[in-house]
C-alpha positions as CSV (number, residue, x, y, z in Angstrom):
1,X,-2.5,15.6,6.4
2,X,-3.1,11.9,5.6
3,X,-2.6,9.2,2.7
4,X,-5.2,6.9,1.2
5,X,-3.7,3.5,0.4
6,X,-5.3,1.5,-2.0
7,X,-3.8,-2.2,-3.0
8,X,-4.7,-3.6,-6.9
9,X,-6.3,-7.0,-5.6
10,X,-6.0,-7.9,-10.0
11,X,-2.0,-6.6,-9.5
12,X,-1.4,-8.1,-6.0
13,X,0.2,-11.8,-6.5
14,X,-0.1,-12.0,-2.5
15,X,4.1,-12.0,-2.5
16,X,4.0,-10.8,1.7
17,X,6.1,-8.4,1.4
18,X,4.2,-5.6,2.8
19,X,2.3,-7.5,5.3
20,X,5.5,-8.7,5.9
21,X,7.3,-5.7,6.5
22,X,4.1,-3.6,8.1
23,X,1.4,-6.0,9.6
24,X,-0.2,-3.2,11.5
25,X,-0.7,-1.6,8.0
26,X,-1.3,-4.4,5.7
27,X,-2.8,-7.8,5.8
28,X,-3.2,-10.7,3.6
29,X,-7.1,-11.9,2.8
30,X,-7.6,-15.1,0.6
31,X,-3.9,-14.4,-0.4
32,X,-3.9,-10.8,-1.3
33,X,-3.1,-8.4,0.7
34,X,-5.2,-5.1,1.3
35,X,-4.6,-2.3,4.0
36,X,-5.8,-2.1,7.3
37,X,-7.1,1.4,6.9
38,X,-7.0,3.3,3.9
39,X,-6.9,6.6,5.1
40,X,-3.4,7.1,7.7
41,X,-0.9,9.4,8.6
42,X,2.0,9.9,6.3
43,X,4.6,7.3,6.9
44,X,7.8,6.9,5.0
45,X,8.1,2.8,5.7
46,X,4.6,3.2,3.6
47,X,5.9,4.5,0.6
48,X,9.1,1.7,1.0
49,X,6.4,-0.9,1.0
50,X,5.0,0.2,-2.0
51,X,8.1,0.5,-4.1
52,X,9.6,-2.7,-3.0
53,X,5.8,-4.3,-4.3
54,X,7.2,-6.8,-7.0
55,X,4.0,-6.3,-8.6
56,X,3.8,-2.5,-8.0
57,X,0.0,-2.9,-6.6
58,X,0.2,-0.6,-3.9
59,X,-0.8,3.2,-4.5
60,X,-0.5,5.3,-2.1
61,X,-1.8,9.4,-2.7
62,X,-2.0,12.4,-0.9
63,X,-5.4,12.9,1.0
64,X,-4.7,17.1,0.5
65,X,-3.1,17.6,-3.0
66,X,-4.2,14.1,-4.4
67,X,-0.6,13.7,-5.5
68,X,0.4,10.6,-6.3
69,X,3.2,9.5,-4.0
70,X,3.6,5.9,-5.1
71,X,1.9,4.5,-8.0
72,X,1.3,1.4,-9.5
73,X,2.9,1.6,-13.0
């Protein structure tokens, strides 16, 4: 099993937050941040990154059902 991650660079306002919280996962380029690797195993800090996302940017779906597990809104 394994999630894609996938950051809105339009949504992402470059708050830290993630990269903050995860800089093995996430990382900030020209202020926005983007994931390390797309594809990783599942992770529940993950999915607190992307609900704590002020700007809800960070989707993050299941590789095997495609289920969304945290969406941007």
């Amino acid at each position: 099993m394994s999630w894609l991650i996938e950051v809105d660079r339009r949504s992402c306002m470059g708050a830290g937050l993630c990269n903050g919280s995860l800089p093995d996962v996430f990382r900030l380029v020209s202020g926005k941040a983007e994931p390390i690797e797309s594809r990783i195993e599942p992770d529940e800090d993950v999915l607190d990154a992307a609900d704590y996302c002020p700007y809800r940017a960070i989707t993050i779906t299941d590789q095997t059902t495609g289920e969304a597990l945290a969406a941007s809104d």
